[in-house]
N, C-alpha and C positions, 0 to 999 in steps of 0.2 A: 237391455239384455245382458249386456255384459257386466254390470251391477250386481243383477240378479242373480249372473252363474257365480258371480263369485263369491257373492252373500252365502249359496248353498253350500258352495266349496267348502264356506269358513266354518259352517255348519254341521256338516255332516264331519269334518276333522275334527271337530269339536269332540263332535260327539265320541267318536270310538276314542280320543286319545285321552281320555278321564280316568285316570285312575287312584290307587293309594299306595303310598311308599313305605312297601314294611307292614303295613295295617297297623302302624302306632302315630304315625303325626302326619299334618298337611302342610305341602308345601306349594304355594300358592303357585310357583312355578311350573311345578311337578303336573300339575293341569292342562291338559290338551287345550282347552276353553282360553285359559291365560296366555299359551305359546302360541294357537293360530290365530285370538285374538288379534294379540300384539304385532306381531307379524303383516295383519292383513292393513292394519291402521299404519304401520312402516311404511307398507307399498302406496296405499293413498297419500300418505304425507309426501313421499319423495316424488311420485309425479307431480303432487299440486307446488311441490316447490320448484320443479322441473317447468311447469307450466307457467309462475310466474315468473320463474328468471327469461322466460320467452317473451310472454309480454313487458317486461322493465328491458328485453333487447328489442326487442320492435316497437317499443314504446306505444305514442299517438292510439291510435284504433285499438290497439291487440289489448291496450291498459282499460280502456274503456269497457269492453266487452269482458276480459278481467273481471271489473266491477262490476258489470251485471251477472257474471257467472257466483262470485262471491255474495250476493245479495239472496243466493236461490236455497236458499236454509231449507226449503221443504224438498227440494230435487238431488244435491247432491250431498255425499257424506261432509259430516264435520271438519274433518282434514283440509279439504278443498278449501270450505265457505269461509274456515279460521284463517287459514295462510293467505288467499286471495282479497278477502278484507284488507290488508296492511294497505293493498295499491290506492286505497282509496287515499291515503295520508301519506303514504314513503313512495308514490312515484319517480320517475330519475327528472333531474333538473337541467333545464339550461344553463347556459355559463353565459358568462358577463358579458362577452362576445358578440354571443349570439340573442342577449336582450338589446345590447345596446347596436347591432343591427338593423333588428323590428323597428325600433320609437324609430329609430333613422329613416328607415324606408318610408316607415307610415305618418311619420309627425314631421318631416324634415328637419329636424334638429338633433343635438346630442341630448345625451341627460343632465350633462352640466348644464346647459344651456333652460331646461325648463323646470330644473329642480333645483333648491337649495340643499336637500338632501336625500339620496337614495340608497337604501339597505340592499347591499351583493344578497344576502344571505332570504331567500324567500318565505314569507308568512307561510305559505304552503304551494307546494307544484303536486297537480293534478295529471292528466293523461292528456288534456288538449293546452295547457296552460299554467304559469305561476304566476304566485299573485305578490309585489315588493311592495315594502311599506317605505313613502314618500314626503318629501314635503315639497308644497310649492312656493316659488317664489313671493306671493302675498300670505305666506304664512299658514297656509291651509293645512291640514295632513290628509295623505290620503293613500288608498291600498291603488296599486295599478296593476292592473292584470293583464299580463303578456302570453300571447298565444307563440309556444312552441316554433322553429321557423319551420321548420320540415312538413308538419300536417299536414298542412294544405297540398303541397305536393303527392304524398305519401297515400292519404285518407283512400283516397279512389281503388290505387294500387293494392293497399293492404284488404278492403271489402272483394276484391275479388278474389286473390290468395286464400283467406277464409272460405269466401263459398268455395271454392274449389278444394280446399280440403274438407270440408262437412260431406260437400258430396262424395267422397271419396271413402268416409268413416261411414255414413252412408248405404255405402256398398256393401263393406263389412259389418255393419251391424245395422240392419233393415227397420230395426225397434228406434231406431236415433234420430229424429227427429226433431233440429234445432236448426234449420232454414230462416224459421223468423227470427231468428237473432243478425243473420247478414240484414234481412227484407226492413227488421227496425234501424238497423244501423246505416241502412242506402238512405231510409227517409228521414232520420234525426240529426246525422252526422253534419248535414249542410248549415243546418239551423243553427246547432251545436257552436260550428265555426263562426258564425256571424254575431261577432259580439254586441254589433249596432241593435240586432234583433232581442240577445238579452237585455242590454239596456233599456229595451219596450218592453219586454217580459217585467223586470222590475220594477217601473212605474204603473205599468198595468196593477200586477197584484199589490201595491202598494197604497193605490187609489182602494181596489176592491174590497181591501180588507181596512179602509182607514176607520172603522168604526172600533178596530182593536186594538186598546192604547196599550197592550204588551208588544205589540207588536212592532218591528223596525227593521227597515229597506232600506240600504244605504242609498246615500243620492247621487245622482249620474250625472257626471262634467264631460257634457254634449262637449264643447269648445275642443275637448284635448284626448277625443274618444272616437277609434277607428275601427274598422271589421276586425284588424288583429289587435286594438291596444283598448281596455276599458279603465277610467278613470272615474273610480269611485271617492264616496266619505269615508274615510276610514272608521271603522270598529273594531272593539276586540270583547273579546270576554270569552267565557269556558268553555269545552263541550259539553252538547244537551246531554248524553250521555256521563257526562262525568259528574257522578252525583259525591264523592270526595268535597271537589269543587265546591258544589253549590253549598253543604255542610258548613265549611271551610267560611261562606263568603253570607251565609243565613239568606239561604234563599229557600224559598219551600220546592222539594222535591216534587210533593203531588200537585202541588200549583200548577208549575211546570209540565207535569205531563198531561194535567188536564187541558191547560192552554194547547199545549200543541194538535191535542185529539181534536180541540173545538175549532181550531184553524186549518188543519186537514178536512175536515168534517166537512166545513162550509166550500173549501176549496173543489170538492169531490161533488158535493150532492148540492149543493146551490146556485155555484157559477161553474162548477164544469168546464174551469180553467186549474190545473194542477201540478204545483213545483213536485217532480218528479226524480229528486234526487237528493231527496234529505236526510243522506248520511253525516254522524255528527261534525267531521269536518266541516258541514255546509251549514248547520242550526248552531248558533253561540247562542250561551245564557250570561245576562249582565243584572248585578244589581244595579238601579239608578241611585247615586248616593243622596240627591234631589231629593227626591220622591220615597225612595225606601223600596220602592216598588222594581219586580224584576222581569226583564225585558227578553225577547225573545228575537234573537238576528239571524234575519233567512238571508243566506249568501247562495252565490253563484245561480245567476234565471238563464240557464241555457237551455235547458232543457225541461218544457212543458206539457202537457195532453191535453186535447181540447176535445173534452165529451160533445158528443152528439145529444140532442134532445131527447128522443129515443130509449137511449143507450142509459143515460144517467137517470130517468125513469122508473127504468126497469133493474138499474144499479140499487134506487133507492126502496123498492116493492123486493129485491132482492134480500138485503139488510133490514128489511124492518119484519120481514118472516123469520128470517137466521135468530133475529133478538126473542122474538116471539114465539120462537121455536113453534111454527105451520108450516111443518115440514109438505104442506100438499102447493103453501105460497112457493116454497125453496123448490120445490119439482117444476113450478111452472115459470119462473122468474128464471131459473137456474139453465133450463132448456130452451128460453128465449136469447138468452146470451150467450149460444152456441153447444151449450154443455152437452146436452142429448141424454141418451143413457148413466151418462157419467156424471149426473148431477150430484151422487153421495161426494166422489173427489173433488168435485166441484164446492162443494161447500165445504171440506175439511181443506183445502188449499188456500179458501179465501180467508179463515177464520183462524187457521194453524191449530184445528179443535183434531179430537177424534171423534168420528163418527156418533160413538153413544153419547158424549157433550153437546154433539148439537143436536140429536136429539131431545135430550134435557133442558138443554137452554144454553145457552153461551153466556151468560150473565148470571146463572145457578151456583157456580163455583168458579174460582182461580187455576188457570192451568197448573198440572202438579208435575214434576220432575219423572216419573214414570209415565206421562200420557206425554209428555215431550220426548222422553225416546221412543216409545212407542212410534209417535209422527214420524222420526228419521227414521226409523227400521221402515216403515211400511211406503216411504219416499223411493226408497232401492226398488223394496218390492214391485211397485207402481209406478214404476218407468214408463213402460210403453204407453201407459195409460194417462200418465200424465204427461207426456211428447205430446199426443194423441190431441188431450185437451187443449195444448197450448196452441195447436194448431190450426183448431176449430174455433174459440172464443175469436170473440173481434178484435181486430188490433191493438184498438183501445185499452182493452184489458191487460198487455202486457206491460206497461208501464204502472198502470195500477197495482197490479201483484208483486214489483219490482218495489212501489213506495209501501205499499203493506209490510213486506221484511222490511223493510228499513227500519220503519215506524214500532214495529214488535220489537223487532232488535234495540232499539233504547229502550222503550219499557221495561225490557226485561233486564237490560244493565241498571237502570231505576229502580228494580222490582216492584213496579205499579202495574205490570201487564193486568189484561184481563177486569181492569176494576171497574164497578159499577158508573164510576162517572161516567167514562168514555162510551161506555155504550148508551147513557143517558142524553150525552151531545149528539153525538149521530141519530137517535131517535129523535133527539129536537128539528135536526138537518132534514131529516127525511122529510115528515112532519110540512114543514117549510114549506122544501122543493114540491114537494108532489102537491099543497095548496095553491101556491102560487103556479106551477102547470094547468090548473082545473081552473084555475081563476081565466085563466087564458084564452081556455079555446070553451068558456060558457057563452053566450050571448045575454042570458037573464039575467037580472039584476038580484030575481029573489035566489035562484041558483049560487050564484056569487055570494051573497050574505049568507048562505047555509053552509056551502064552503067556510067560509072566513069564519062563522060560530062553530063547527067541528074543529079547525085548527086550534082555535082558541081552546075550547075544554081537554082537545090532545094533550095542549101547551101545557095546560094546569093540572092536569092530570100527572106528569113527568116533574112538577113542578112540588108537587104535594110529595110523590114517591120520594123525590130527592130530599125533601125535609125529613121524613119518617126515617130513611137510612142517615142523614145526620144524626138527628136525637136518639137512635137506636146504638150510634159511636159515639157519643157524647156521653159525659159526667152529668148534664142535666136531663137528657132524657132516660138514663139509668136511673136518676134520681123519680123520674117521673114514672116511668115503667113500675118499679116500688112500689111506688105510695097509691098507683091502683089496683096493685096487686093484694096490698092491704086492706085498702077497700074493700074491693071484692070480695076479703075473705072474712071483714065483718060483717059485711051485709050477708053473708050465704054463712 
């Protein structure tokens, strides 16, 4: 609501303060549009930096939720989402002090004692944790990642502080409705803490996805690895995001973001186990000097989603309508996962489309710079509505919407959003999962093999379409396209 009223405020100022100077030249300033503009983008900037100098003082919890507030590109203005990003890479750091307290308490030893060498200066500090680049005594190198000492204490204290002021915002604006952000932060924050538990996240998806030889999980030294202290293999390489970088180091940019679509893809609609926080701090890209080939390094498994049967289902009949533009699939898919009436926002939320795109198709064209501000204008707009939503979908789904932005947001620093591949992996994924579901709960055998023949002609079906749009970008299928066009036009 209070978005809303002020969206109108900027609007209606707008409007009467337009005029001309003299009736001989324009002075861009001279513009009521340009001064309550400017003005209204002020006042959101200087709270969201208001907000984040609050969370870099209360650090732990308030930086975390920070970041989930910065990830929300479709809910709040630019101001916010730009300024509150930085937390994800300039959180405030421990001191030398209070790291070499932690390894004391929880390893019994100092760090001379187990390191030949340890760097003060941190690879990077997050909102639960930094992470120092080390070596160990047999030579090894390695990143070790040290939790904060305060959180643990603090965590508890800070989620109710929070609920108690939402409730309280609440009060004064009835339209506010952002409850589930304490309700996720009571049930992920534990998890979050237990870094013994990330260490199982990581070899899990590391096993799961070992058929992807871009792919690379650093390895966990069990031996010297506690709920506050994880001892990983050290990596480095660029952010996924920094396509400079990969330029720079000849690494293919579309490679790259196809890899990553096709390992979301599987992660979401196949095993319904999903790294839920892959902001580029957390995805490095490496060339292998080996191999030539370039690798993709998923960091930090603290935090994960684990789909329900059910849920990811009806995730994947959801997505494979939106591609398909059946819009009667998206009303019925959309309304099983909570949406209700609000299944139009419901699909322009998942997809960051506007409405007439998906009715088109979502793979028809490339998002354009005008149907992306259009999406933040109608975000203000659609406050209540989309509180509303968030409220209603299962919980599952808010973590999903959370890696969605993330995932658009490289893209689009890439500028490969939107492209044909990506929607062609997730239809493979769909595809998949929903065979392999049906395979499950048949008992027939002939049922089963007609299953497994419809996946198959789906598979090759996706398989053909992706050949046709190669040759259709390609020098030899131009060439080809020609010389039947020639054809053609002898024989007729």
């Amino acid at each position: 609501m209070a978005l809303r009223a002020l969206k109108f405020a900027s609007l209606t100022a707008a409007a009467s303060g337009i005029y001309l100077y003299g009736n001989k030249f324009l002075d861009p300033n001279d513009f009521g549009v340009v001064r309550v503009g400017r003005a209204i983008a002020t006042v959101h900037l200087r709270s969201a930096e208001r907000l984040r100098e609050l969370c870099c003082s209360n650090r732990g919890t308030f930086i975390k939720v920070g970041q989930h507030l910065g990830a929300l590109d479709y809910l709040l203005p630019e101001e916010y989402t730009r300024t509150l990003k930085v937390l994800h890479s300039q959180a405030p750091q421990s001191t030398r002090q209070e790291i070499e307290q932690v390894i004391r308490e929880d390893l019994g030893k100092e760090i001379k004692e187990l390191f030949v060498s340890f760097e003060d200066t941190p690879l990077g500090a997050a909102s639960l944790a930094q992470v120092h680049k080390a070596v160990l005594k047999d030579g090894r190198t390695v990143a070790v990642k040290i939790q904060h000492p305060k959180v643990q204490a603090q965590s508890s204290k800070d989620i109710l502080l929070m609920e108690v002021l939402l409730l309280v915002v609440k009060q004064i604006f009835p339209d506010f409705e952002f409850m589930w952000l304490v309700e996720e932060a009571k049930k992920n924050l534990p998890l979050e803490l237990d870094f013994l538990n990330e260490g199982r996240n990581a070899e899990k998806v590391a096993n799961m996805l070992k058929n992807f030889d871009f792919l690379k999980v650093p390895r966990i030294y069990w031996d010297l690895s506690t709920r506050r202290v994880l001892l990983m293999e050290f990596m480095e390489g660029g952010q996924v995001n920094d396509r400079a970088y990969m330029e720079r180091n000849g690494i293919n940019v579309n490679e790259i973001s196809r890899n990553l679509g096709k390992l979301y893809s599987e992660m979401i609609f196949v095993n319904g186990f999903v790294h839920c926080d892959p902001h580029p701090g957390n995805v490095l890209v490496k060339k292998c000097p080996a191999s030539g080939k370039a690798h993709i390094i998923l960091l930090d498994h603290g935090l994960y989603q684990v789909l329900s049967e059910s849920f990811r289902m009806d995730y994947c009949h959801l997505w494979q309508a939106l591609i398909k533009a059946d819009m009667r699939s998206v009303q019925k898919y959309s309304r099983q996962l909570g949406a209700g009436d609000l299944y139009p926002l419901f699909a322009c939320m998942l997809t960051a489309r506007s409405w007439e795109s998906v009715n088109r198709g979502i793979d028809q064209s490339p998002i354009s710079a005008s149907e992306d501000m259009e999406i933040r204008s109608n975000a203000a707009t659609y406050l209540p509505q989309i509180t509303q939503l968030l409220n209603n979908v299962p919980r599952q789904m808010l973590l999903l919407l959370k890696t969605n932005d993330l995932l658009r947001g490289i893209e689009s620093a890439l500028h490969t959003r939107a492209s044909a591949s990506s929607f062609l992996n997730m239809s493979r994924c769909c595809i998949r999962a929903v065979s392999t579901y049906q395979r499950s709960k048949s008992h027939s055998l002939y049922r089963r093999a007609q299953i497994s023949l419809t996946e198959t002609l789906s598979l090759w079906q996706i398989n053909l379409y992706e050949l046709f749009l190669w040759l259709k970008g390609s020098q030899l299928g131009n060439w080809v396209i020609a010389l039947l066009r020639r054809i053609h036009q002898l024989t007729y």
